[in-house]
Biopython code that builds the backbone (N, CA, C, O; Angstrom):
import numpy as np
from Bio.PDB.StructureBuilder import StructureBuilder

atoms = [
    (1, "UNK", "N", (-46.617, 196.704, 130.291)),
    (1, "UNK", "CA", (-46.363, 198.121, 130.370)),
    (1, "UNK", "C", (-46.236, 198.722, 128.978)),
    (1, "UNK", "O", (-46.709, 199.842, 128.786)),
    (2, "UNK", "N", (-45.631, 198.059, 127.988)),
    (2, "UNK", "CA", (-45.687, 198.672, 126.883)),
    (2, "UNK", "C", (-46.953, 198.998, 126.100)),
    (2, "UNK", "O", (-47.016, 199.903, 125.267)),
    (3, "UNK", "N", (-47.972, 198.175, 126.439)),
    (3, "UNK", "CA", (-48.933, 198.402, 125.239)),
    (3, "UNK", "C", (-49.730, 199.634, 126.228)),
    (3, "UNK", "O", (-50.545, 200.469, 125.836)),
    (4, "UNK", "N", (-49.186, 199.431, 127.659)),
    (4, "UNK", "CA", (-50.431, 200.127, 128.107)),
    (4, "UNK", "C", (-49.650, 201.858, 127.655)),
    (4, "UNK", "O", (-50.177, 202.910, 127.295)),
    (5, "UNK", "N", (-48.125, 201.444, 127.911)),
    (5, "UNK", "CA", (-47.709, 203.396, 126.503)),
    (5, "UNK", "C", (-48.086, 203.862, 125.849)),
    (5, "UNK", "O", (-48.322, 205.069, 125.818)),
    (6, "UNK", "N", (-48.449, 202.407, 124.431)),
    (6, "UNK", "CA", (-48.446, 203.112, 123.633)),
    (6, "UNK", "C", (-50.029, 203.480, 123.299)),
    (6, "UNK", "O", (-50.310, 204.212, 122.350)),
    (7, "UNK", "N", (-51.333, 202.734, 124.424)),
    (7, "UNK", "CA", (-52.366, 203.396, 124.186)),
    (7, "UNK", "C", (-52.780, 204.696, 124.353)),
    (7, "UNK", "O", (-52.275, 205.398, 125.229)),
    (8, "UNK", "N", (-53.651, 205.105, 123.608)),
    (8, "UNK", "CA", (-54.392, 204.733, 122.490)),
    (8, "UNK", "C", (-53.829, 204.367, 120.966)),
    (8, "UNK", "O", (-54.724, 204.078, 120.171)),
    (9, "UNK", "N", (-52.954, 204.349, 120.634)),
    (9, "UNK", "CA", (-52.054, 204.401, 119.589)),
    (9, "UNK", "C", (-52.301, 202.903, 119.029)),
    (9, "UNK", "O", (-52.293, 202.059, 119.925)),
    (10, "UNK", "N", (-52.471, 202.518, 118.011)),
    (10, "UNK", "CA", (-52.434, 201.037, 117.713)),
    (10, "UNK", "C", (-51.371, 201.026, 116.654)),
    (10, "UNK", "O", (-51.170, 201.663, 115.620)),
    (11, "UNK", "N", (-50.397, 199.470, 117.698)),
    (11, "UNK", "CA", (-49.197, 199.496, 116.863)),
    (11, "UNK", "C", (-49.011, 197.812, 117.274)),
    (11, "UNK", "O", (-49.409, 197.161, 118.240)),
    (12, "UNK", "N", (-48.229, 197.460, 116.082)),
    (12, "UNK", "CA", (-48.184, 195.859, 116.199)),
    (12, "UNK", "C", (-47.515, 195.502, 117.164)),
    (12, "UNK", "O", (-46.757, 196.444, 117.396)),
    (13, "UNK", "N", (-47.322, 194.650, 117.921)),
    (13, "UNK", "CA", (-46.645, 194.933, 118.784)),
    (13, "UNK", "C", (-45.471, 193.529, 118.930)),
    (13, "UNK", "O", (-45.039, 193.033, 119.970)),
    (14, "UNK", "N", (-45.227, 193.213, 117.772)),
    (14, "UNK", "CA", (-44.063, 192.049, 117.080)),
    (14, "UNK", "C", (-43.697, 192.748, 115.950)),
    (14, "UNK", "O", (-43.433, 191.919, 115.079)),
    (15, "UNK", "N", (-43.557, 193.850, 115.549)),
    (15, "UNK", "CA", (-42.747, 194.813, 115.110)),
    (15, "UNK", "C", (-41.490, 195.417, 115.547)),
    (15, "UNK", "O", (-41.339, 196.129, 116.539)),
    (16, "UNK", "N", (-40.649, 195.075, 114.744)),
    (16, "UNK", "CA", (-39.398, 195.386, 114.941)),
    (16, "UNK", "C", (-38.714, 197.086, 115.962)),
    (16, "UNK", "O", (-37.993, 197.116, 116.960)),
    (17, "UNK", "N", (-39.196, 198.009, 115.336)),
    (17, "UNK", "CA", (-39.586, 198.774, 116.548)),
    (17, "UNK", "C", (-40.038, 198.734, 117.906)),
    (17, "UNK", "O", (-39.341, 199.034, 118.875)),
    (18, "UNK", "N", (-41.433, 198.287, 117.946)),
    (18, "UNK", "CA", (-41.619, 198.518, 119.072)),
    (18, "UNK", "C", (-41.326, 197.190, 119.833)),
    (18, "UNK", "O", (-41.642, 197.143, 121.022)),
    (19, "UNK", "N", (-40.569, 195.769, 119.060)),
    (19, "UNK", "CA", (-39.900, 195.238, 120.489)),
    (19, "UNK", "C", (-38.276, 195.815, 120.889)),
    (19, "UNK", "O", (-37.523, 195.363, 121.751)),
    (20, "UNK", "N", (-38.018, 197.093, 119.838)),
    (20, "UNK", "CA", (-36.804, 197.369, 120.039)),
    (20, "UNK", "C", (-36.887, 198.949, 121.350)),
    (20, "UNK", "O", (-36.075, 199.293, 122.208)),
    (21, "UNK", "N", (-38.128, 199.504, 120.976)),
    (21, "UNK", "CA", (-38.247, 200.542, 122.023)),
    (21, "UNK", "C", (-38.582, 199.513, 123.554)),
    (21, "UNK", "O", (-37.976, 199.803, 124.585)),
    (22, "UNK", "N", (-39.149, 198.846, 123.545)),
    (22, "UNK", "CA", (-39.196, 197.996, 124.907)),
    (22, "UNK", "C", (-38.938, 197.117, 125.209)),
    (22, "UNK", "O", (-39.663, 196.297, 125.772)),
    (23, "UNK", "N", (-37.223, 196.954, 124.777)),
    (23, "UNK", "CA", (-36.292, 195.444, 124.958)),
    (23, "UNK", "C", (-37.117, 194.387, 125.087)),
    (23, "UNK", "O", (-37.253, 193.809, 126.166)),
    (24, "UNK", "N", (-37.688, 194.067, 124.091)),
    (24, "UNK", "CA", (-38.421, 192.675, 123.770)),
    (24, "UNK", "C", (-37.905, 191.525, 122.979)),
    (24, "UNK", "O", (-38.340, 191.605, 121.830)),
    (25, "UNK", "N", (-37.005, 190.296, 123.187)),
    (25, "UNK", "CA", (-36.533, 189.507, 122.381)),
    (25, "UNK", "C", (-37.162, 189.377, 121.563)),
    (25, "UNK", "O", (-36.901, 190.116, 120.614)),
    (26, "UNK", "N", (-38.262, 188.478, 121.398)),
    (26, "UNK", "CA", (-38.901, 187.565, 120.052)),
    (26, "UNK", "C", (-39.662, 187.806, 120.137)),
    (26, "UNK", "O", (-40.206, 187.924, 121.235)),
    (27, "UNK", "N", (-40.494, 188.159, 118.466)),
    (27, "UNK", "CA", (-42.129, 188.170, 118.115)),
    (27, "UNK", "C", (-42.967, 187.111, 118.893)),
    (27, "UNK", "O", (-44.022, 187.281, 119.505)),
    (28, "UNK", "N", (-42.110, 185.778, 118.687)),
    (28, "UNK", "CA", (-43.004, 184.661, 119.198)),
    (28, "UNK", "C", (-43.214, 184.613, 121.303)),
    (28, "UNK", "O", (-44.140, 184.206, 122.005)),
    (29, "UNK", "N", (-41.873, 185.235, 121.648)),
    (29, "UNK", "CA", (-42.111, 185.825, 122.977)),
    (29, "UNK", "C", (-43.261, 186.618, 123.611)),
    (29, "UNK", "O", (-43.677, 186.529, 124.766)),
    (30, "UNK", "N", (-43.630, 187.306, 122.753)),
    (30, "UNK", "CA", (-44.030, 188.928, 122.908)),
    (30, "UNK", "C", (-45.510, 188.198, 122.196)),
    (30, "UNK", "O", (-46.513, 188.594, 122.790)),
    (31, "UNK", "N", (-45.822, 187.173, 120.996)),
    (31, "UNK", "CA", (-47.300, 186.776, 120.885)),
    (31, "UNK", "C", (-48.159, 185.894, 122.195)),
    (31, "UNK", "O", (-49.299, 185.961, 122.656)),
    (32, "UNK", "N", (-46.506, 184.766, 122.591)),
    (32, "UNK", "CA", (-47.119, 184.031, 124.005)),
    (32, "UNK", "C", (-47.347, 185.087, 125.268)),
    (32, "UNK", "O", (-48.576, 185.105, 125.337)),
    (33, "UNK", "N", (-47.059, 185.609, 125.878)),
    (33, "UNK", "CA", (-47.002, 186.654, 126.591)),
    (33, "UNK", "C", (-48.493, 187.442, 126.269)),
    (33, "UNK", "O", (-49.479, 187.607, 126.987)),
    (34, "UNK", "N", (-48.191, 187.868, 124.806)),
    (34, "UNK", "CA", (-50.023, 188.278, 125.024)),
    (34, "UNK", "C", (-50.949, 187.737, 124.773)),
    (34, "UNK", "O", (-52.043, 188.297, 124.845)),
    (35, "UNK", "N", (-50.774, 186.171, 124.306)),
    (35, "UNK", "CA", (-51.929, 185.106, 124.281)),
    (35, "UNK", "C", (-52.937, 184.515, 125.748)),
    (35, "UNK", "O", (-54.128, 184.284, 125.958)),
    (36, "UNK", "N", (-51.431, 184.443, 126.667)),
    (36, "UNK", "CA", (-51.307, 183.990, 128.167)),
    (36, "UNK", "C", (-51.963, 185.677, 128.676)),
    (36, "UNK", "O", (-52.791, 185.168, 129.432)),
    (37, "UNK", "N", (-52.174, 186.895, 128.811)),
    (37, "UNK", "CA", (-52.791, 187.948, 129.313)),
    (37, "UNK", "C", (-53.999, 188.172, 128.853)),
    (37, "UNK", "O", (-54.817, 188.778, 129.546)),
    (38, "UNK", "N", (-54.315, 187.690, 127.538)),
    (38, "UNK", "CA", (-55.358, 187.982, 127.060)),
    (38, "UNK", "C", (-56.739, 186.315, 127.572)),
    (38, "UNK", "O", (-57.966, 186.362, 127.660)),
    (39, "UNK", "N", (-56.085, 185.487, 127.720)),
    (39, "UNK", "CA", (-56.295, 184.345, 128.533)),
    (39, "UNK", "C", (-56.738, 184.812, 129.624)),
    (39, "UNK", "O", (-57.951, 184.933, 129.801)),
    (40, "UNK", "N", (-55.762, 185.184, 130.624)),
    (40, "UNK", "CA", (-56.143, 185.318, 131.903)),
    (40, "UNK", "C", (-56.736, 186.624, 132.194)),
    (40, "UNK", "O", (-56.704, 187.082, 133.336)),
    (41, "UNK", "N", (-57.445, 187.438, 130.905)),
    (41, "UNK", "CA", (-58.314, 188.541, 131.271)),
    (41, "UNK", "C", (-57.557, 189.674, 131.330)),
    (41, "UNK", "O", (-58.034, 190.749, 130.967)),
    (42, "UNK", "N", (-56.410, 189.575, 131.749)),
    (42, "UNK", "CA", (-55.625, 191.007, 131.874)),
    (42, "UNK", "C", (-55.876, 192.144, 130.625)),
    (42, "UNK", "O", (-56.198, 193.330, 130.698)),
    (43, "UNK", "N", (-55.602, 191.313, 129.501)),
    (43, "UNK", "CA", (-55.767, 192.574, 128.080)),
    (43, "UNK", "C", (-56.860, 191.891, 127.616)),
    (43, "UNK", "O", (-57.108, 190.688, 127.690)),
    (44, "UNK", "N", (-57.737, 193.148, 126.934)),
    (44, "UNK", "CA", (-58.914, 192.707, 126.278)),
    (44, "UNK", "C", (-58.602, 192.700, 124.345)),
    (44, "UNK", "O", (-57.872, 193.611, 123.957)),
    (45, "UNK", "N", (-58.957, 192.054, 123.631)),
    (45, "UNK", "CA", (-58.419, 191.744, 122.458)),
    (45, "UNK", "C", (-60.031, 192.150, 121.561)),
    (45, "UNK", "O", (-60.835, 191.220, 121.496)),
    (46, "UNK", "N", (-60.318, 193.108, 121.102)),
    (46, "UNK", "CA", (-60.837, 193.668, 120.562)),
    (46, "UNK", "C", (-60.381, 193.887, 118.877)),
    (46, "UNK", "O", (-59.744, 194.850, 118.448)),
    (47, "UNK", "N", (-60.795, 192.944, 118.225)),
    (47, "UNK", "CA", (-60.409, 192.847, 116.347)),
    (47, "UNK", "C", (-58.993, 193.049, 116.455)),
    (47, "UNK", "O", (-58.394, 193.749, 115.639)),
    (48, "UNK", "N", (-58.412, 192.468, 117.431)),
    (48, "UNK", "CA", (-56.736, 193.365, 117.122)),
    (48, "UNK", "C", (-56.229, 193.789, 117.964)),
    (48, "UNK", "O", (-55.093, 193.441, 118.287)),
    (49, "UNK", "N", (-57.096, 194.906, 118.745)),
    (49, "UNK", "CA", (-56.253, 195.784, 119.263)),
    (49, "UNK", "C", (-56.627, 195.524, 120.785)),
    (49, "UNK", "O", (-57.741, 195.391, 121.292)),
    (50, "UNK", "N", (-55.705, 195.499, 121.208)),
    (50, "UNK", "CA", (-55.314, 194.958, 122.788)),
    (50, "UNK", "C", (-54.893, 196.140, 123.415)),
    (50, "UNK", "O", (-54.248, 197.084, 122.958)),
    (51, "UNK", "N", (-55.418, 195.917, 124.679)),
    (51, "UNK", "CA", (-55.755, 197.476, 125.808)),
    (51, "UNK", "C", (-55.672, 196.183, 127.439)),
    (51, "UNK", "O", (-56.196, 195.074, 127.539)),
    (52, "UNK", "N", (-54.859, 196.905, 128.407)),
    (52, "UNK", "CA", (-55.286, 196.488, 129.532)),
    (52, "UNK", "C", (-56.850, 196.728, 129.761)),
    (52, "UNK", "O", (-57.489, 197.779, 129.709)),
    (53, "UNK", "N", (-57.243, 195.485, 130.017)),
    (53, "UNK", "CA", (-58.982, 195.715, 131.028)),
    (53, "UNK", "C", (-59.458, 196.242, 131.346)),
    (53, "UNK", "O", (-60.436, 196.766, 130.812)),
    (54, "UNK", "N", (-58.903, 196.472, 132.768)),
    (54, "UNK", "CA", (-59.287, 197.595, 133.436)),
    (54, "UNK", "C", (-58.247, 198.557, 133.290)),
    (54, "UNK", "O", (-57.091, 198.320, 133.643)),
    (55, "UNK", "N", (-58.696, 199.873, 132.671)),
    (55, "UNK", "CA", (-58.724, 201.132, 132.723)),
    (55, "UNK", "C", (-57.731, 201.950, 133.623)),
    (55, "UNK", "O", (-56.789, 202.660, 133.269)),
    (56, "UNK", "N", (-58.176, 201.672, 134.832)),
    (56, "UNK", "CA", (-57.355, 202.374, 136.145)),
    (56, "UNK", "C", (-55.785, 201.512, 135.947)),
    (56, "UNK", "O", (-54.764, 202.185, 136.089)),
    (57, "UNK", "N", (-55.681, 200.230, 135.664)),
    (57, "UNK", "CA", (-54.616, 199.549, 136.247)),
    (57, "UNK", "C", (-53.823, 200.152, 134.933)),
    (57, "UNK", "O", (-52.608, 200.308, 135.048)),
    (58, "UNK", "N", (-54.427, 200.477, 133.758)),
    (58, "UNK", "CA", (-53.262, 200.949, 132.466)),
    (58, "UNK", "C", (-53.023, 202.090, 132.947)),
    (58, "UNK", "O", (-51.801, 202.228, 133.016)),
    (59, "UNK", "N", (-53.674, 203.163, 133.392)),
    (59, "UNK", "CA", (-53.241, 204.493, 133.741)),
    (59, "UNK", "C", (-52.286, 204.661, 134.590)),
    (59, "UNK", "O", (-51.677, 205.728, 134.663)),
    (60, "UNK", "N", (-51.964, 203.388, 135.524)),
    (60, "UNK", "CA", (-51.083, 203.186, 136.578)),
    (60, "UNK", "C", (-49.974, 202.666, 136.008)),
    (60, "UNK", "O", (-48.823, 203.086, 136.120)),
    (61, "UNK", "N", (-50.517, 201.373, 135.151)),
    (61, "UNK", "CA", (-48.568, 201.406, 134.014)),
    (61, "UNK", "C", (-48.363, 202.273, 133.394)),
    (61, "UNK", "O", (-47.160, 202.245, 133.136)),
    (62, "UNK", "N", (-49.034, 203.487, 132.744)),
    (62, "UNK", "CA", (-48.801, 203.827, 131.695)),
    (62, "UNK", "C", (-47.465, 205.409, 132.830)),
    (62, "UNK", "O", (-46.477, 205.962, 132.347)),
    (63, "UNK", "N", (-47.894, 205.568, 133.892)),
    (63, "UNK", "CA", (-47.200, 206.488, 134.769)),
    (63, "UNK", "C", (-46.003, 205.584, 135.648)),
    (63, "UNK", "O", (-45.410, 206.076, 136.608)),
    (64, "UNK", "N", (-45.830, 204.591, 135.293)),
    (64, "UNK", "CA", (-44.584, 203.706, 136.115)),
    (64, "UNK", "C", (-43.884, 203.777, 135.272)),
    (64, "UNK", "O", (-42.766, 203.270, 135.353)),
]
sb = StructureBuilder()
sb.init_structure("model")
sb.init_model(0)
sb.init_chain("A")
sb.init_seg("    ")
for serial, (resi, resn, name, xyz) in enumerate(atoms, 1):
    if name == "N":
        sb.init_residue(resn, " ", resi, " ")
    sb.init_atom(name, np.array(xyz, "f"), 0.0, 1.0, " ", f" {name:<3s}", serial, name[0])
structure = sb.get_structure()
């Protein structure tokens, strides 16, 4: 849910901020988490910048 917020916006997302705007313990939490989504297809990893997949399903986190 968070990255799908802060798109389009590209922001690190093991930055002290933004694991503090979306109660995120650890950088190394928050890299496995998007290693394991970007694995199983959920986020697409484009030079960097990571976006849910499909389109419709971010527009739906990004309003939850």
């Amino acid at each position: 849910m968070a990255i799908a917020s802060e798109f389009p916006s590209q922001v690190t997302l093991t930055s002290q901020d933004f694991m503090t705007r979306y109660n995120l313990k650890t950088a190394s939490s928050v890299q496995t988490a998007v290693k394991g989504l970007v694995e199983k297809g959920i986020l697409s990893d484009n030079h960097g910048i990571r976006r849910p997949t499909d389109l419709l399903f971010m527009l739906w986190l990004k309003d939850f």
